[in-house]
N, C-alpha and C positions, 0 to 999 in steps of 0.2 A: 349147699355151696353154690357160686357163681356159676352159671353157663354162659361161655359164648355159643353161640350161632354156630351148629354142625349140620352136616348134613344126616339126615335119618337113619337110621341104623336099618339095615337091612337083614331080612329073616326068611330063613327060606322054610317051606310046612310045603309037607304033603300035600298034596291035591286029594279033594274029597266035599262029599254035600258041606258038611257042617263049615270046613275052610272056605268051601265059594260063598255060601252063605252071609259069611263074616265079611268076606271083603268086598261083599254086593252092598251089605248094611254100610260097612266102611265108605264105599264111592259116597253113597246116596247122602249119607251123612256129608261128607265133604261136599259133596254136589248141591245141598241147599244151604250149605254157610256162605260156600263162593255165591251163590246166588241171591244169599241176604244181602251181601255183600255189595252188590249192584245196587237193591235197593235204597240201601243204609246210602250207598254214594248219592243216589238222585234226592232224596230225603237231604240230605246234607245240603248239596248244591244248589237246592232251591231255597234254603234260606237266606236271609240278609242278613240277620241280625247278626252282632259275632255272640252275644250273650246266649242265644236260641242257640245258636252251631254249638257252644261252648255245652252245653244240657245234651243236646242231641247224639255230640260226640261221647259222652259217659255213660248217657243208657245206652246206646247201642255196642259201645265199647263191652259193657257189661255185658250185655245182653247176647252179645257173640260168643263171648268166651266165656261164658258161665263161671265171671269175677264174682265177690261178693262185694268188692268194692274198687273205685277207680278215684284217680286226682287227673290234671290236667296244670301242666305250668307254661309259659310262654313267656319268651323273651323280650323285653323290654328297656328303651335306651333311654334314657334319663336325661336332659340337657344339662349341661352343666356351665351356669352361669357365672359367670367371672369377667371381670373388665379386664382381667388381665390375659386373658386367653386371645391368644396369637391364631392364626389362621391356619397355621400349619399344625396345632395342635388338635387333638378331639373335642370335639362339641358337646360329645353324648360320651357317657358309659353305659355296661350294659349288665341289666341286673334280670332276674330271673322271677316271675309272679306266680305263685301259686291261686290259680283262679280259683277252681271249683275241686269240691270233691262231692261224690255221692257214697252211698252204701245201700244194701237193702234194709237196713234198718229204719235210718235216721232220714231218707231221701237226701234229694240234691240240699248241699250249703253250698254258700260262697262263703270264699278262706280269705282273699285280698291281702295276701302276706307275700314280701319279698326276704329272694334270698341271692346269695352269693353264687355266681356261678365258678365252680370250684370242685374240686372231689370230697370234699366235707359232706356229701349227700348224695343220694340215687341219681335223682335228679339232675345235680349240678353237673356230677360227674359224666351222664349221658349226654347231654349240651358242650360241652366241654370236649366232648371225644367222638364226638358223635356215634359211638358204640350202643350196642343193645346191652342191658343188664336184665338176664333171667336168675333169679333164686328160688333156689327149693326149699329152704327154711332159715328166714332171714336172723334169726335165733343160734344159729352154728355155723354163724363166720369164721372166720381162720384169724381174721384181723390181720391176715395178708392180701388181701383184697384192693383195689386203688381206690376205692371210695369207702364208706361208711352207712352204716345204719344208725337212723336217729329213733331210737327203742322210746324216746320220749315224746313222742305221738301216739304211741300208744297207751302209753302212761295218762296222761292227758285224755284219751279220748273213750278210755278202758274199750280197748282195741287189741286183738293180738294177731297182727301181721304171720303169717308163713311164708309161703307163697307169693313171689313177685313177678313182675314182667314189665319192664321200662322201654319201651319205644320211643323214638328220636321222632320227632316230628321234622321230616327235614324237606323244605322244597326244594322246583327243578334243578336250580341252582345248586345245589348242595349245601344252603346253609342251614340252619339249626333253627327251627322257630319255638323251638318249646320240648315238651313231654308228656306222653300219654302213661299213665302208672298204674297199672291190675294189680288188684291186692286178693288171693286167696279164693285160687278158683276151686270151685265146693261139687263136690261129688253130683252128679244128677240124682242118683235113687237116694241120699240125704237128702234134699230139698222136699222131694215128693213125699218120704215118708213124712217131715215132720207140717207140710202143707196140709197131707192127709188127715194131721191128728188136729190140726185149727190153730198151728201157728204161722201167723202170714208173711212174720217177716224174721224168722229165728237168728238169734246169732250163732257163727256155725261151730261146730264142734271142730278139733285138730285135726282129729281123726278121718274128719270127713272131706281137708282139706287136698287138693292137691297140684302136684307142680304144674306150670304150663308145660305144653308139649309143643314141640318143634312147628307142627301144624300152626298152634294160637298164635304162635311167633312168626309165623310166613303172613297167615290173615292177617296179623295186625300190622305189619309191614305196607300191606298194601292199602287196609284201612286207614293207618296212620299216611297214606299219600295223599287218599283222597281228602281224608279230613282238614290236611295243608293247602291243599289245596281252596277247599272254602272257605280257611278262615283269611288265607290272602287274599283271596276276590272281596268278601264282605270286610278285610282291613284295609283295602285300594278304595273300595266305594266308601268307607267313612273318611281314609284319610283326603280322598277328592273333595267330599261334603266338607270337611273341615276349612281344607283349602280356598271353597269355596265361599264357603260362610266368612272364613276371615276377608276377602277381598273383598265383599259384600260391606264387611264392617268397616275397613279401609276406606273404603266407595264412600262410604256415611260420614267417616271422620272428617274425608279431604273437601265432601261439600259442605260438611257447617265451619269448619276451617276457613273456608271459603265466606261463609254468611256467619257467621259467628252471636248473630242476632236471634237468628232460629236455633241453637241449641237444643238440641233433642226432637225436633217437630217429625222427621222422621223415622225415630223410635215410637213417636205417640200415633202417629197415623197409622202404623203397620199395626201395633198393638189395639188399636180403635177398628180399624179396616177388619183384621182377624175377626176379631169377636165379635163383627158385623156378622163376617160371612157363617159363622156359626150358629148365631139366632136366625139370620133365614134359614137356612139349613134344618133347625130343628120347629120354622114355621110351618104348621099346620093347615093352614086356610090360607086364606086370602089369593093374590095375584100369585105369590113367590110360594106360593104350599105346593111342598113336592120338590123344589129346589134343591139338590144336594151338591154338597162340595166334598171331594174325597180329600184325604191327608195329603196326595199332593198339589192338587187344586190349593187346597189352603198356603201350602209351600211358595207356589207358584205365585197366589197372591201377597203374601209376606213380602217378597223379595221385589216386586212391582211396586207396593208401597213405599220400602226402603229405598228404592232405588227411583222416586218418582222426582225428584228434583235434581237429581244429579247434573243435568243442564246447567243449573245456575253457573256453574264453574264456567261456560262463556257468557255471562251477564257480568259489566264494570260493577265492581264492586262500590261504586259511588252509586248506581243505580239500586242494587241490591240493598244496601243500607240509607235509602233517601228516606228520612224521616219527616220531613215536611213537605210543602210545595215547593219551596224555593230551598237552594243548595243557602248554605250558613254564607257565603261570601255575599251572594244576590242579596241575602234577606237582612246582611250589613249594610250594602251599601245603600237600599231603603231607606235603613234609620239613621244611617250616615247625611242619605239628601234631606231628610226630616227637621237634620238639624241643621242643617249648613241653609234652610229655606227658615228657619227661626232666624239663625242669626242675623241671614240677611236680610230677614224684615224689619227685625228691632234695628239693624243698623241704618237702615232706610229712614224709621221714623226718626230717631234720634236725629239724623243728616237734615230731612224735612224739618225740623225742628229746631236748630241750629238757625239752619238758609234764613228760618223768618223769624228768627231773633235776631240777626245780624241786621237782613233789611229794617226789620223795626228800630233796631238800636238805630241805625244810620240815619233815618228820618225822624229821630228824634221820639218817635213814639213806641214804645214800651208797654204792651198792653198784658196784665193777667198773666205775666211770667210763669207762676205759682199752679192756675188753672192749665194752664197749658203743656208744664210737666205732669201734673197728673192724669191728662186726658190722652197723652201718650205712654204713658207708662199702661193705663186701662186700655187702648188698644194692642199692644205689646203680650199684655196677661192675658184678653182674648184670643189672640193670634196663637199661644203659645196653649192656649187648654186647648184647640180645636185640632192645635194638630198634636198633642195627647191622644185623643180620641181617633183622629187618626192611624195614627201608630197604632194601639189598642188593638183600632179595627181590624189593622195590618197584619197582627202577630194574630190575631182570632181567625180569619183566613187563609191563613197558612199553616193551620192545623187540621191536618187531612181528616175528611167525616169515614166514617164508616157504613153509615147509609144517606142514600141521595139526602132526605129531610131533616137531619142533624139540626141541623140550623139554615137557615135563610141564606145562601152563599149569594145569592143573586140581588134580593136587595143590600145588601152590607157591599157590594161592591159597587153599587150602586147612588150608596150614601159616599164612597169614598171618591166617586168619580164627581158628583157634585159638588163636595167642600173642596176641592181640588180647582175648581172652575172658582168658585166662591172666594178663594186664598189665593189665585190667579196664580200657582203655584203646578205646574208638573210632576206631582210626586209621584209618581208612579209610571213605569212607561207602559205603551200597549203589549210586549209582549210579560211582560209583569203580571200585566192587567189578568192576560189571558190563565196563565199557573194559577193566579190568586182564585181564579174562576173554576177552576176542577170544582165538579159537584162531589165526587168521589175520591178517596185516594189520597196522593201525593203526586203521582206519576203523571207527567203529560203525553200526550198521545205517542210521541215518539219513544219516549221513554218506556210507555207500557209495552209498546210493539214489543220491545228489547226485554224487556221481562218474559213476555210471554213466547219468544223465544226459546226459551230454556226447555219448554215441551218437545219440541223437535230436536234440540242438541240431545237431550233425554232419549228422544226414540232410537236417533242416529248412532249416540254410544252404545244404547242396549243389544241394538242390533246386530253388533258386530260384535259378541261374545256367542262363542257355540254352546248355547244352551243346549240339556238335554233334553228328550220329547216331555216330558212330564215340567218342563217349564219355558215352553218353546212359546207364550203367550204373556211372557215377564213385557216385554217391549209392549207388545198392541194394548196391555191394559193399562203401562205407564203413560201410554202416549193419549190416553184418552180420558185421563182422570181430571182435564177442565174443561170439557166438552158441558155444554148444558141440554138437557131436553127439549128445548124449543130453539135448537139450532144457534142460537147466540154465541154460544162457547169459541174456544180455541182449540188447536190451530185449525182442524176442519168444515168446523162449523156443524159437528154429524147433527141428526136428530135422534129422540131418546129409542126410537126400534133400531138404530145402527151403534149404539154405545153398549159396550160389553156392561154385563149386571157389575162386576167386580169393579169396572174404572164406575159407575153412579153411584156404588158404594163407598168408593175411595173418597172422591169429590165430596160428598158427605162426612165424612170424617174429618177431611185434609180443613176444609171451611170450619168445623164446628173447635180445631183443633188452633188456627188459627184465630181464629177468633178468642177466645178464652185463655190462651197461650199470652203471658207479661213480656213475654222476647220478641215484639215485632217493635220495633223503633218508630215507626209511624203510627201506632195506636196505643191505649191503652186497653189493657184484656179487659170482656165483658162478662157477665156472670153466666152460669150455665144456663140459669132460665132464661137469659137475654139471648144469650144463643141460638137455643133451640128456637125462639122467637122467628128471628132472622131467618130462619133455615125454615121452619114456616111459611115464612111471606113467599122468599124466593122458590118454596112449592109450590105453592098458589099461582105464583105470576109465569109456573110454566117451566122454572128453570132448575128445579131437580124433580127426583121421581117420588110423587109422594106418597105411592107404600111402601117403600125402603126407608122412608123416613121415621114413620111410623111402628115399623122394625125395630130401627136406632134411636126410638126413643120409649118406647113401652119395654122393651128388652133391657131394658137402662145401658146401651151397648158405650151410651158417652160417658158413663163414668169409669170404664175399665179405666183409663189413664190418668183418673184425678190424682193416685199416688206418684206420677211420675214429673209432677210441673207444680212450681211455687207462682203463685200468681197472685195478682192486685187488681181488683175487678172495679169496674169504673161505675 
C-alpha cells in the first residue's frame, strides 16, 4: 500500500557488542551514502548538458538506492498558438514529459512520451500535489488511493513493478519541475549471489524485492534538490543560448531586410568561415599546423560571421542597392540629352536647309533640290549612328567591372570624350564623366566611404551587447574581416601580423561568397573556378593570406555552401 512521509519508528534494544556493532555498521552505511551524495551533487553540477544531467540523475539515482530501475519526467509548457488568444489569457499549458528511463537490464532509453498532468498516474499525481508517493507493492492497491497504477507498462515492457518511490523534483521556489521514479529496490545479497553465478544483469526475483525505507526517501529528498537544482542551471544556460541565437537570427533577418539583395550572404559566410576554421584546425603542416579552435572558438566565430554586416542598417539603402555607376534618374537623363542633341541636330539641318532653299528660291536659282535633301538626310543618319554608339558606349560604362581589366574603362571614355568634341555636342558632364570612370565597382569615392562604414557601425553595435568570456572576441573579429594583408583594407588599415587568423579567414569567404552569390545587383555571379581565380590574384598582390587560401581551397571548404545559393555564373 501507499506510504506518506513518517517519521522513523523508533526501537529501543539492549545495549551490548552485537547492538553496537549493528549500529556502528548502520552510521557507516549512512555515512557513505550521505557522502556519495556530495559527490553525486558535484558530478551533477558540473555538467551542462541537460540530456548528460538527465543519465547521471538515473544511474546515480539507481545506484544509491539499490533501484533496479528508475524513469525521470519533467514538466513542460507547451505555447499555444492561437490568433485569437487575448493577453490576458495563457500562452502556454503544461504537460508532463517522460524523458528517460533506465533498468539493469536493458540500460538507459529515451521514452519522449507526454502525459497529462493529473492523478490518472504516479507521476502526474506527484506534480500535481507535490506529495511524495512510496509503494510497497504497486500490485495491491486498495483503489482508494488518489492516483492510479498504469499495470500496462508492464505489460508492454514484460516488467513487473513492486516497489516504488516517487520524488517531486521541486526547486527553491517551490514549484514542481518533474519526477524522479525507483522501481524495485532489490535485496544486496540477491544481486551478489546471482552476479556470483555469471548473471550481469538478472531480472529480479519478487522475493528478492523490497520496499523503500524512510532512509531512501530522506536521500532522495535531498538528491532530488540537488538534481533540480542542475537541471535549472543547465535549463537557464540553454534557454539563454536559445535566446541568444534567436536575436542572432533576428540581427540577420532585419539586416537582409535591410539589403534584401544579399539574401542569405550571411548564412553562407558563417557556414563557409566554420568549415574554414575546421580544416585549419585539422591542418597538419604548413604555417597554420598546430592551429586549433575549441567548440567555442568555433561559436564565437559563427556568430562574428553572422553578425559581420550588420552595419549596413546605417548605409542609404540607395547606396546599398546601387547597381550601376549612375543612379537610374542620372543615367535617364544621359539618354534623355542623347536625344534631345539628335533632335536638335536633325532640326538644325533641316532649318540650314530650308534658309538656302528659300535664299535660292528668292534669286531665282534652284540648284539640286533633290541632291540636297539627300545629303542632309545622310548627315542626319550619321549623326544619329554616332551617337548610337554613343549611348552603347554609355550604358557599357556604367556597368560596374569586377576586376580593374574587365574591359578598357579608360579608353572607351576616352572615345566618348572625343565624338562629343567631334558632334560639338556636351553629352556628358564632367562629373558624369568622372562615375562613368570608376575602374571598379559602382560606387564613387564618396559613396564607398559610406559603404565601408558599415564596419565600424558593425563593431560599435557588437560592442555593446555583454558578451560572455567564451565570445568576448565576436566584435574584434567582425570589425576586421575587410582588413587586407598589406594594410590596404578597412577601416584600420591593420597589416596581416595585426589581423586576427578568424577575420583573414572571414574575408576569404565573405569575397569568394560574394563573388559566386547571383544576389548582388551590381554584378553578375562568377563561376567557382573564376573565383578562386580572383582570390588568387589578390594573394599574390599581397592582399589576403595565401596559406589560408590554400586551406579554402584544397580542403574544398568553398563548396560547403554550393547547396545553399541558386546562382547564374557569367
Amino acid at each position: 500500500m501507499a506510504k506518506k512521509k513518517s517519521k522513523p519508528e523508533v526501537k529501543l534494544e539492549l545495549a551490548g557488542p552485537a547492538a553496537t556493532a549493528k549500529h556502528e555498521t548502520n552510521a557507516i552505511n549512512s555515512r557513505d551514502r550521505f557522502r556519495s551524495l556530495v559527490d553525486i551533487g558535484i558530478a551533477i553540477s558540473s555538467e551542462k548538458e541537460i540530456s548528460k544531467i538527465l543519465d547521471l540523475i538515473l544511474s546515480k539515482a539507481v545506484e544509491t538506492t539499490e533501484a533496479d530501475a528508475a524513469s525521470i519526467f519533467l514538466t513542460e509548457n507547451i505555447r499555444i498558438d492561437s490568433i485569437a488568444t487575448s493577453t490576458s489569457q495563457k500562452k502556454y499549458f503544461q504537460v508532463l514529459r517522460f524523458h528517460r528511463s533506465t533498468d539493469r537490464r536493458a540500460g538507459p532509453r529515451i521514452q519522449n512520451k507526454v502525459l497529462d498532468i493529473d492523478k490518472a498516474s504516479v507521476a502526474g499525481y506527484v506534480v500535481s500535489t507535490g506529495e511524495t508517493v512510496r509503494i510497497e507493492d504497486c500490485y495491491k492497491l486498495t483503489g482508494q488511493e488518489p492516483f492510479k497504477f498504469n499495470s500496462n507498462v508492464d505489460k508492454e515492457t514484460d516488467y513487473r513493478t513492486v516497489s516504488l518511490l516517487a520524488i517531486p523534483l521541486k526547486n527553491a521556489d517551490g514549484k514542481i519541475r518533474g519526477v524522479i521514479q525507483l522501481l524495485n529496490k532489490t535485496a544486496p545479497h540477491a544481486k551478489r549471489a546471482r552476479a556470483a553465478a555469471g548473471e550481469i544483469a538478472p531480472k529480479p526475483d519478487t522475493k528478492d524485492i523490497l520496499p523503500f525505507s524512510d532512509e531512501d526517501e530522506e536521500l532522495m529528498h535531498a538528491f532530488a534538490s540537488q538534481a533540480t537544482a542542475a537541471l535549472e542551471n543547465a535549463k537557464l544556460t540553454e534557454d539563454i543560448g536559445n535566446l541568444f541565437e534567436s536575436f542572432i537570427r533576428a540581427s540577420v533577418t532585419a539586416i537582409e531586410a535591410r539589403d534584401p539583395a544579399t539574401s542569405g550572404h550571411s548564412d553562407r559566410v558563417a557556414v563557409l568561415t566554420v568549415e574554414f576554421a575546421r580544416a585549419v584546425h585539422q591542418c597538419p603542416t604548413g604555417l597554420y599546423g598546430g592551429t586549433l579552435f575549441s567548440d567555442e572558438q568555433i561559436r564565437e566565430l559563427r556568430y562574428a560571421a553572422l553578425l559581420h554586416d550588420f552595419g549596413k542598417i546605417g548605409v542609404r539603402e540607395s547606396v546599398l542597392s546601387k547597381s550601376h555607376k549612375l543612379y537610374p534618374h542620372q543615367m535617364e537623363t544621359i539618354l534623355l540629352r542623347l536625344d534631345s542633341a539628335r533632335a536638335r541636330q536633325e532640326m538644325m539641318q533641316w532649318k540650314d536647309m530650308a534658309t538656302d532653299l528659300v535664299t535660292q528660291f528668292e534669286k531665282g536659282i534652284i540648284h539640286e533640290p533633290r541632291a540636297k535633301l539627300a545629303d542632309v538626310s545622310k548627315r542626319i543618319d550619321a549623326f544619329a549612328q554616332q551617337l548610337q554608339q554613343v549611348r552603347l558606349s554609355i550604358i557599357k560604362a556604367n556597368q560596374p567591372q569586377i576586376m580593374d581589366d574587365d574591359f578598357d574603362i579608360a579608353s572607351l571614355m576616352s572615345w566618348i570624350n572625343k565624338t562629343s568634341r567631334e558632334l560639338d555636342h556636351a553629352l556628358v558632364t564632367p562629373e558624369e564623366m568622372i562615375k562613368l570612370s570608376l575602374p571598379k565597382g559602382s560606387l564613387s569615392e564618396e559613396e564607398r566611404r559610406e559603404i565601408e562604414s558599415h564596419v565600424s557601425h558593425t563593431y560599435h553595435f557588437l560592442r555593446q551587447i555583454a558578451w560572455t568570456e567564451d565570445l568576448a572576441n565576436v566584435a574584434d573579429i567582425a570589425h576586421a574581416h575587410h582588413e587586407k594583408c598589406d594594410g590596404t583594407g578597412y577601416p584600420r588599415g591593420l597589416v596581416a601580423e595585426h589581423i586576427p587568423v578568424q577575420a583573414k579567414m572571414m574575408s576569404i569567404s565573405d569575397i569568394y561568397d560574394a563573388l559566386t552569390s547571383m544576389d548582388r545587383p551590381y554584378k553578375r555571379a562568377v563561376s567557382a573556378e573564376r573565383a578562386i581565380e580572383i582570390l588568387h590574384l589578390e594573394a599574390r598582390n599581397g592582399k589576403l593570406d595565401l596559406d589560408l587560401l590554400k586551406i579554402f581551397v584544397e580542403a574544398d571548404v568553398f563548396r560547403t555552401a554550393d547547396g545553399m545559393r541558386n546562382r547564374k555564373t557569367a
